[in-house]
BADO-895516 format. One record per residue (C-alpha): residue number from 1; x, y, z. Coordinates in pm, 1 decimal. Each point is the difference from the previous one (the first is absolute). Example, Ala and Ser with C-alpha at 12.3 -4.5 7.8 and 13.67 -1.06 7.14 Angstrom:
BEGIN
NODE   nr        xx        yy        zz
NODE    1    1230.0    -450.0     780.0
NODE    2     137.0     344.0     -66.0
END
This chain:
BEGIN
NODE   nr        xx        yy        zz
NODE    1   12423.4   -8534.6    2282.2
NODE    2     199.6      36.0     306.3
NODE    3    -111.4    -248.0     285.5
NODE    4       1.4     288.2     218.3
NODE    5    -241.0     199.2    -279.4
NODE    6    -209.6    -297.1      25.0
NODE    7     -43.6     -29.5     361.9
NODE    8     -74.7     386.2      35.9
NODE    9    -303.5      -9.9    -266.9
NODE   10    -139.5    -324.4     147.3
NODE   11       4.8     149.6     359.5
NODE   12    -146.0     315.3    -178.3
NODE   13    -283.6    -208.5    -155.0
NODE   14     -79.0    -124.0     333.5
NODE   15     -82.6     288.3     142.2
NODE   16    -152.0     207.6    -259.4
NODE   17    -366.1    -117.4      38.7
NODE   18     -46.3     258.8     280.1
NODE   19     195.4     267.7    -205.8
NODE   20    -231.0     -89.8    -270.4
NODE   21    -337.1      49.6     211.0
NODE   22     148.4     333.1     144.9
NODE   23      -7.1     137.8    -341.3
NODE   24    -261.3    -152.4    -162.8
NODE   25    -213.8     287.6     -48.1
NODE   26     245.4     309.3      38.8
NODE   27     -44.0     236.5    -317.6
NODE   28     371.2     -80.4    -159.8
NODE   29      61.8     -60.2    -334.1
NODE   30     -78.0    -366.2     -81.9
NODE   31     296.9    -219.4     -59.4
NODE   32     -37.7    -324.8    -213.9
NODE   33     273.9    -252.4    -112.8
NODE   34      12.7    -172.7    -292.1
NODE   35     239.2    -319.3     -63.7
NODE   36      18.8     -89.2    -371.1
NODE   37     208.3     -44.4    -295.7
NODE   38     208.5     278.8     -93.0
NODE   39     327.6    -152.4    -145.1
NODE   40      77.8    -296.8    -231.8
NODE   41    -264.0    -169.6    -277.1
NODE   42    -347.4      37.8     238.0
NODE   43     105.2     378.9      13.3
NODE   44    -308.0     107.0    -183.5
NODE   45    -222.9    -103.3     304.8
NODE   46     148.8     277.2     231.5
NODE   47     -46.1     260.5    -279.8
NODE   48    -350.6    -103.2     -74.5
NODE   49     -89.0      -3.7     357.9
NODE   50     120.0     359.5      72.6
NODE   51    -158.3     118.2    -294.9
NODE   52    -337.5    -143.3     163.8
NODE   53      17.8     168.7     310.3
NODE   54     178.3     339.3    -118.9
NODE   55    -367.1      39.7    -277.9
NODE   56    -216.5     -86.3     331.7
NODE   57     187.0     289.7     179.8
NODE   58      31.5     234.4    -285.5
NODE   59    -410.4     -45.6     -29.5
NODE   60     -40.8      20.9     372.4
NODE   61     204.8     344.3      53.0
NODE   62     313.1    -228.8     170.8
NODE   63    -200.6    -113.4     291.8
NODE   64    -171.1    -338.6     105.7
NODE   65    -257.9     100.5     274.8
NODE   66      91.5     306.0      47.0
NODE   67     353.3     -33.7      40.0
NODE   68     306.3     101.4    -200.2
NODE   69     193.4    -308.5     -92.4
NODE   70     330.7    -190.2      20.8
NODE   71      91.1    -297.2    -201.2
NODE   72     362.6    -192.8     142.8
NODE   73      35.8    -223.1    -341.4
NODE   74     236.3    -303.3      76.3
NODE   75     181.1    -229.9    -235.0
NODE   76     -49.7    -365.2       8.2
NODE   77      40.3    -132.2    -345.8
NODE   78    -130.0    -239.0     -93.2
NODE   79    -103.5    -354.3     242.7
NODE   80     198.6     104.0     285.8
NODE   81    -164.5     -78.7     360.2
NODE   82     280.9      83.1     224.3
NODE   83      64.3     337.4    -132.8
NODE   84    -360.4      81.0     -22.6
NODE   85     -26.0     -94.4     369.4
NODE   86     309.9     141.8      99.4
NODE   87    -165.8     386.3    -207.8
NODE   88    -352.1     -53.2     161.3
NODE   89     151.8       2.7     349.0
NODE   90     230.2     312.8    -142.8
NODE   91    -335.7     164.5     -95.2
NODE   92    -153.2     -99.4     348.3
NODE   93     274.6     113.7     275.1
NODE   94     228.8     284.7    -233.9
NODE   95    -315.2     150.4    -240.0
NODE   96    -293.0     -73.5     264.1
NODE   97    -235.2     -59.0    -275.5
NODE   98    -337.5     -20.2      45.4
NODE   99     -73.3    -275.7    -311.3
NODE  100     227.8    -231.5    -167.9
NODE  101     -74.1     -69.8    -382.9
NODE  102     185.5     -99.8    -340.6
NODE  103      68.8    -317.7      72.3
NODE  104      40.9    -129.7    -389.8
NODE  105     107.5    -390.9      30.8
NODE  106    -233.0    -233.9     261.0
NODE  107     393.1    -125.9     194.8
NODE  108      16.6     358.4     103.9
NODE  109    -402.1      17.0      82.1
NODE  110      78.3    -286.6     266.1
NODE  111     318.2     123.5     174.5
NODE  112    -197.2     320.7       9.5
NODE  113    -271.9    -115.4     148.6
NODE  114     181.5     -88.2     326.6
NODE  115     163.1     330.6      56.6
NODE  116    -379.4     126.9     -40.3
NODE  117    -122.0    -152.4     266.7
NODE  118     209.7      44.5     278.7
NODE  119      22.3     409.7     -97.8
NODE  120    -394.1     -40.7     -35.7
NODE  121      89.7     214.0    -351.8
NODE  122    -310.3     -85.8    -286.5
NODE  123     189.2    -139.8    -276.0
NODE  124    -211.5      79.4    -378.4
NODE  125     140.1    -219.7    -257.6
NODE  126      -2.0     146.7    -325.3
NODE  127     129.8    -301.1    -194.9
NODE  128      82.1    -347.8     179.0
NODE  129    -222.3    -260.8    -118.1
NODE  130      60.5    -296.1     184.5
NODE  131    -336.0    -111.7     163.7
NODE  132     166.5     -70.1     404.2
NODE  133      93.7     342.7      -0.5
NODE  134    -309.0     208.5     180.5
NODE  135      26.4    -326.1     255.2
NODE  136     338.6     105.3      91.6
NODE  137     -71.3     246.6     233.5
NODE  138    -354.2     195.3      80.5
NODE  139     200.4     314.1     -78.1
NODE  140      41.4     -88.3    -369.7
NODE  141    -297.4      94.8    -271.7
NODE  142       4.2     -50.9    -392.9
NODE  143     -81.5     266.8    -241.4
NODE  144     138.9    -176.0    -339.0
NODE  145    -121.4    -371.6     -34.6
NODE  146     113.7    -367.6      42.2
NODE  147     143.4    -266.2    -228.5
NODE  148    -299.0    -208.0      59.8
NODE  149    -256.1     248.9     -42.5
NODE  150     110.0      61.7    -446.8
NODE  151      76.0    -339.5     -13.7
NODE  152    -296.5    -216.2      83.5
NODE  153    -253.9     201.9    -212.6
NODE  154     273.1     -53.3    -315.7
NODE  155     -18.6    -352.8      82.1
NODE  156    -435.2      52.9     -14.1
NODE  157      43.8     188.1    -300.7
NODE  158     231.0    -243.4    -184.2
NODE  159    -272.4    -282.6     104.4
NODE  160    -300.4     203.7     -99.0
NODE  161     154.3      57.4    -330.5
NODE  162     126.3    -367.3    -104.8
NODE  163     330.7     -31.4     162.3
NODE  164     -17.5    -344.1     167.6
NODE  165     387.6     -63.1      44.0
NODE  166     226.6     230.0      99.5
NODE  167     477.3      -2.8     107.2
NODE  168      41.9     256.4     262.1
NODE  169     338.1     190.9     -47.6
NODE  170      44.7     229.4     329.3
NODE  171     308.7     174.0     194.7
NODE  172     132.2    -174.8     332.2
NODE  173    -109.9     201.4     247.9
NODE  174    -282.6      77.5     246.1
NODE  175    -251.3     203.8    -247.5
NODE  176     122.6    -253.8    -313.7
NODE  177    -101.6    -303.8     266.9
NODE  178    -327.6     171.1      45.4
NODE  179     -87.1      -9.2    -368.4
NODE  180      66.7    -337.0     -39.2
NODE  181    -229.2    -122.1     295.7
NODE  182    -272.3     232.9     -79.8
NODE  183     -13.0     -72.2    -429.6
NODE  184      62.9    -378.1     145.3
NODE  185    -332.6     -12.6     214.5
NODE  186    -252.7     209.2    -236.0
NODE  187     139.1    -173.1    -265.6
NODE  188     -31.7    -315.4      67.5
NODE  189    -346.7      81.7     227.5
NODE  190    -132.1      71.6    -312.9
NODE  191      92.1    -331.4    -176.8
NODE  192     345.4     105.1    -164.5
NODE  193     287.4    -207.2      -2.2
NODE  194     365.8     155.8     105.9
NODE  195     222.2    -120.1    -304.7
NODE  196     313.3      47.1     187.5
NODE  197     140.7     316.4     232.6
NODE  198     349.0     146.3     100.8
NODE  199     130.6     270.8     189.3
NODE  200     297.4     196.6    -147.1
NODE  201     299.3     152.1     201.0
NODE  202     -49.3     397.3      31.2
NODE  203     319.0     117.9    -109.0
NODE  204      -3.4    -262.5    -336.0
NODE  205     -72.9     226.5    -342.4
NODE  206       3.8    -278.7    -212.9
NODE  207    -260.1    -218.7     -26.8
NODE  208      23.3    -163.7    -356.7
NODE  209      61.0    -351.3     210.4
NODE  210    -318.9      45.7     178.0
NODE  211    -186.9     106.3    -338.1
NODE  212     163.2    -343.4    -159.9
NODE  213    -137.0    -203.6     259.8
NODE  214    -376.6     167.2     -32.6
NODE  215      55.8     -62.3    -375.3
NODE  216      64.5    -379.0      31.6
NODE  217    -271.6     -54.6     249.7
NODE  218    -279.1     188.1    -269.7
NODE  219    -246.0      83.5     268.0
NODE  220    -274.8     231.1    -116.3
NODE  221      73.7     341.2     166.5
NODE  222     264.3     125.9     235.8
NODE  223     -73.3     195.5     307.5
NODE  224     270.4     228.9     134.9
NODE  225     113.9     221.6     247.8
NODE  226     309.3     211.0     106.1
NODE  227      52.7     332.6     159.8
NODE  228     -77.6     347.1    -247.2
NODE  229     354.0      65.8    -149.2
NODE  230     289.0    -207.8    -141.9
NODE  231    -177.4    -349.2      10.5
NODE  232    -309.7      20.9    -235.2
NODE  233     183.6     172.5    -269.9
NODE  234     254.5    -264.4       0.4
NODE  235    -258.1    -253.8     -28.5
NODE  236    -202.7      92.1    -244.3
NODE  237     311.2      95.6    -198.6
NODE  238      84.3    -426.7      68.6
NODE  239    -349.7     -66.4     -99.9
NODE  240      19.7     170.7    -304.7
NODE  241     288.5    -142.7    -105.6
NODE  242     -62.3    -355.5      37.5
NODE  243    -327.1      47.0    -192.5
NODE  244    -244.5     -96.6     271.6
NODE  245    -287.7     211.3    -206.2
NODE  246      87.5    -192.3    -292.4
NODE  247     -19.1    -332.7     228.1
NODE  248    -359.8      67.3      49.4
NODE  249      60.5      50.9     420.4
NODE  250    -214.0     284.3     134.6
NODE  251     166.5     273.2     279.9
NODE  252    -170.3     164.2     242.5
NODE  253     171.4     174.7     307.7
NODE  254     -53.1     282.5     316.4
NODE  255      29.4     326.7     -73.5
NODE  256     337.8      61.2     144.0
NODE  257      76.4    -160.7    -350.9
NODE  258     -87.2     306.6    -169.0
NODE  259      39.5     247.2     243.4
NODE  260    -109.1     364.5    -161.9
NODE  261     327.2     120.9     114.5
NODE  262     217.0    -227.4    -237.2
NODE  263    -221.4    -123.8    -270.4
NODE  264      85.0     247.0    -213.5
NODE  265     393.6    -134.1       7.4
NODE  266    -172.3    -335.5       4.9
NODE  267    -113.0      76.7    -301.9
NODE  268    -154.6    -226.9    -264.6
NODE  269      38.0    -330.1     205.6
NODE  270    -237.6      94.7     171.4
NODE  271    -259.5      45.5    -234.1
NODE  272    -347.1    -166.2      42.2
NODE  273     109.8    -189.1     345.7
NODE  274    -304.0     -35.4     241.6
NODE  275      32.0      71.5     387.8
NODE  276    -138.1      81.0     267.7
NODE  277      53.3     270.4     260.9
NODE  278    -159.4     298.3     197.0
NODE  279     132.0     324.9    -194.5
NODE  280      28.9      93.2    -387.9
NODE  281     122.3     342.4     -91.2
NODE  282    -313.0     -69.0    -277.8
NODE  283    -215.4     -35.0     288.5
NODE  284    -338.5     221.5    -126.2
NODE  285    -106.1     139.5     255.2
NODE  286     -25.3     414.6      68.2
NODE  287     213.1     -77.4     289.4
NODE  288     295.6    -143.4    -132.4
NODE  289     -27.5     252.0    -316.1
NODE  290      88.9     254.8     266.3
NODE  291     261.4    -173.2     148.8
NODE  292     194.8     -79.4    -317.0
NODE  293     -76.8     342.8    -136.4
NODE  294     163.8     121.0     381.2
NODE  295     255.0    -223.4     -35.7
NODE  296     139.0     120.7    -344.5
NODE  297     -31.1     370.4      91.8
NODE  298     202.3     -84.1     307.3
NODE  299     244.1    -211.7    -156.0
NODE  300      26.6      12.6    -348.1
NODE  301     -81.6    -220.6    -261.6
NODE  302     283.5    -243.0      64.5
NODE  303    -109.9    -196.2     304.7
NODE  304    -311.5    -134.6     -37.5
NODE  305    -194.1     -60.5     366.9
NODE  306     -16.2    -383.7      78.6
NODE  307    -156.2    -208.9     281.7
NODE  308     284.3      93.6     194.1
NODE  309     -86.9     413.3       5.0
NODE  310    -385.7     -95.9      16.5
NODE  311      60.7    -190.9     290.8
NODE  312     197.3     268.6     151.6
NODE  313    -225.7     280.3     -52.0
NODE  314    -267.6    -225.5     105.8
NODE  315     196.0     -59.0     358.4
NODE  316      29.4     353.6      91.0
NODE  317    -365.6      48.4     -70.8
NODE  318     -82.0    -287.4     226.9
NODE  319     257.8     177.6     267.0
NODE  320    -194.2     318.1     -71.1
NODE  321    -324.8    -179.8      36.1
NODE  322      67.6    -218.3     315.6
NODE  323     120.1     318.2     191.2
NODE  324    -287.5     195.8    -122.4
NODE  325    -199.9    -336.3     239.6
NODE  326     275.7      71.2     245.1
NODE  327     -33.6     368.9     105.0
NODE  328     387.6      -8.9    -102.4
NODE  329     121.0    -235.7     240.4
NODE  330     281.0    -252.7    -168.4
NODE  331      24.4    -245.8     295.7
NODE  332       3.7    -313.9    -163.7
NODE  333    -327.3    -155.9     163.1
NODE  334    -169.4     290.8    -130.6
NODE  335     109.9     -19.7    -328.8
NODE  336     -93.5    -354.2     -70.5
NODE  337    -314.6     -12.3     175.0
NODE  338    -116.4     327.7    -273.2
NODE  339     164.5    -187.2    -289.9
NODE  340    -262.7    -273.8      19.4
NODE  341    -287.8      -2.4    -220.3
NODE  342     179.0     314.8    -153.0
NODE  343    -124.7      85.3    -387.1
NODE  344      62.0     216.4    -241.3
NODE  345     -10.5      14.3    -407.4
NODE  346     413.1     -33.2    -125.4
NODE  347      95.7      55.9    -354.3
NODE  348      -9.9    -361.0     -22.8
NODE  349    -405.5       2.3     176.3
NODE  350     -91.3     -35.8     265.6
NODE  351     177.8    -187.4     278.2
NODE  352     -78.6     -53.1     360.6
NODE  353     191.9    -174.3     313.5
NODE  354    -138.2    -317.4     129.3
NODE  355     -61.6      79.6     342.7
NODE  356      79.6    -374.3     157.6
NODE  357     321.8     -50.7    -247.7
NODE  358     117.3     390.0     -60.7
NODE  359      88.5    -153.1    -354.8
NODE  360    -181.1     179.8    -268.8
NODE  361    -277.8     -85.7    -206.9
NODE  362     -32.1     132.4    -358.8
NODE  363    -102.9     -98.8    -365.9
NODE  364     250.2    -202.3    -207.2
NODE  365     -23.5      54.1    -346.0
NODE  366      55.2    -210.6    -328.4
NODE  367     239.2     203.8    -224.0
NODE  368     150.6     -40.9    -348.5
NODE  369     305.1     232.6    -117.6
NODE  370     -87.6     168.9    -311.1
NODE  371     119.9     316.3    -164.4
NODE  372    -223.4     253.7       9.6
NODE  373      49.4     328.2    -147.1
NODE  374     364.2     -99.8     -53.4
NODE  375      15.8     -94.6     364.2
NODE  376     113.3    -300.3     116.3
NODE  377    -294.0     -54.6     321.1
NODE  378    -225.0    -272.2     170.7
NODE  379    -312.8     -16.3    -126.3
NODE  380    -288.0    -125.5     246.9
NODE  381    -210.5    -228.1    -121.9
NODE  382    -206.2    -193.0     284.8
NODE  383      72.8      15.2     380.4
NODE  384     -85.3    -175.8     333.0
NODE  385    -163.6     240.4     263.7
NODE  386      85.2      42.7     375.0
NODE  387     238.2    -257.9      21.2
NODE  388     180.3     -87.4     319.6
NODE  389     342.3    -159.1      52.8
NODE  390    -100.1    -391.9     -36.0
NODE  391     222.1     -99.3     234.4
NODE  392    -217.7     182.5     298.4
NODE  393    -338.1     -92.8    -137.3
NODE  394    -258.2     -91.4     279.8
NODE  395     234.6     222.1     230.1
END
């Protein structure tokens, strides 16, 4: 970007508070921006997020309290923080948006967070899991879940269950630094010993080194995380291969390890790993029947809805919801003040926003991927209620 493009939108973001206020309850069509993945490997994320919020408007007639709709969609693939920051302050001075959301990888969350802020936009994450982010700015909340928040109870379940020693295996970056400090602490809280950990670069595919070295060391089980996508599959491809199974070394995992949205590519690797995460496609409940049943009518049978489109349909409801609190008014003060406390049952159950941390608070479940009915899904099988990000307990 020009340095002259760059000057204009930050002396645009300076002043649009007031524009903001002027128009905060004015009866035009509601205009909200989403920043996500939608080029290169993480591509799936932007799809699965549109498909989210295009079902919640297709159910809801188009509108979100009342008002007709406009979705800006902007293309940050992938970690990228400068051109996130650089498209939330397009969204803020050229698009006047009322909401920022997206906002797939936690290095875009942050850079966001800034540019929220000062434009006094409300920023609804629909993926980044990286605990710091809702203390980035008072303008961010979380709809999806943090790192911490599916790994600690794995870490309970794995000690409840026998595991005493445990190698963590996670991706070097914010969220994968989160898992690591959160399975670290309940882990070892709990009386389990940490066999050995290490963080792997995010653009390596091949991790048959990193397998080797688990092998030699012969701890009991192996904890892992990586972003939903090109990672897991890789790994549990390396994991097969070097006949960890065989070995008699257990695996356990988050859920972005079998993601509904690529286990079926994932395929038989996959088969009878134990994680832990907030959303199933299984899930039972009448709620999330509807949704997938929505979801397949809408789409077809070919894209199966993930975390990522639960999350998303869940966001716009929570839009819809805090403006119903509102009277309609989007000023950003406004907005986060009636997104505290907020609650309503998701596909995934129900979730809620901590009013003091804005970071939500939901059930993590225990799942095992089975085939069922030729499908390839998560089964739930046990699950921790109403639990917050660890990081901000006692906040």
């Amino acid at each position: 970007m020009h340095k002259r493009t760059a000057l204009a939108l930050l002396a645009g973001l300076a002043a649009l508070p007031g524009a903001h206020a002027a128009a905060a309850v004015d009866g035009a069509r509601l205009r909200i921006g989403i920043i996500a993945s939608y080029s290169g490997p993480y591509a799936d994320y932007g799809r699965q997020f549109d498909a989210g919020v295009a079902l919640y408007l297709k159910e809801h007639g188009g509108k979100v309290a009342g008002r007709s709709v406009e979705i800006v969609r902007k293309d940050a693939p992938g970690p990228a923080p400068d051109a996130a920051r650089r498209m939330a302050q397009e969204l803020v001075v050229r698009d006047k948006v009322h909401f920022i959301s997206g906002l797939d990888f936690s290095p875009n969350a942050y850079a966001v967070a800034a540019v929220a802020t000062q434009a006094r936009v409300p920023a609804i994450v629909m993926n980044a899991s990286s605990s710091a982010i809702t203390t980035s700015s008072p303008y961010v909340a979380r709809l999806s879940f943090t790192v911490q928040q599916v790994s600690a109870p794995m870490a309970q379940w794995m000690l409840k269950n026998g595991v005493r020693e445990a190698y963590t295996v996670v991706a070097d970056y914010a969220s994968g630094a989160d898992a690591e400090t959160a399975f670290h602490k309940a882990f070892t809280a709990g009386g389990g010993r940490i066999a050995g950990a290490v963080r792997t670069p995010m653009n390596n595919p091949d991790f048959s080194a990193y397998v080797q070295r688990i092998k030699d060391a012969r701890p009991q089980a192996v904890f892992f995380f990586f972003p939903s996508g090109v990672m897991p599959p890789a790994f549990l491809k390396a994991w097969q291969e070097r006949g960890m199974a065989q070995a008699g070394i257990r695996l356990f995992a988050t859920g972005e390890a079998t993601d509904d949205s690529y286990l079926e590519a994932t395929g038989d690797a996959a088969l009878g790993l134990v994680t832990s995460h907030h959303y199933s496609y299984a899930h039972p409940s009448a709620k999330n029947r509807k949704f997938v049943r929505d979801f397949v009518a809408a789409f077809g049978t070919g894209m199966r809805p993930g975390y990522f489109a639960v999350t998303a349909y869940d966001a716009m409801a929570t839009i819809d919801a805090a403006l119903a609190r509102t009277g309609g008014d989007t000023r950003g003060d406004k907005v986060m003040e009636a997104l505290r406390g907020l609650r309503f049952e998701s596909p995934r159950g129900e979730i809620e926003i901590d009013p003091a941390t804005r970071d939500i608070v939901q059930t993590v479940y225990i799942r095992r991927a089975e085939r069922v009915g030729g499908e390839l899904v998560n089964v739930e099988f046990d699950q921790f209620e109403r639990v917050k990000d660890p990081a901000k307990e006692g906040t």
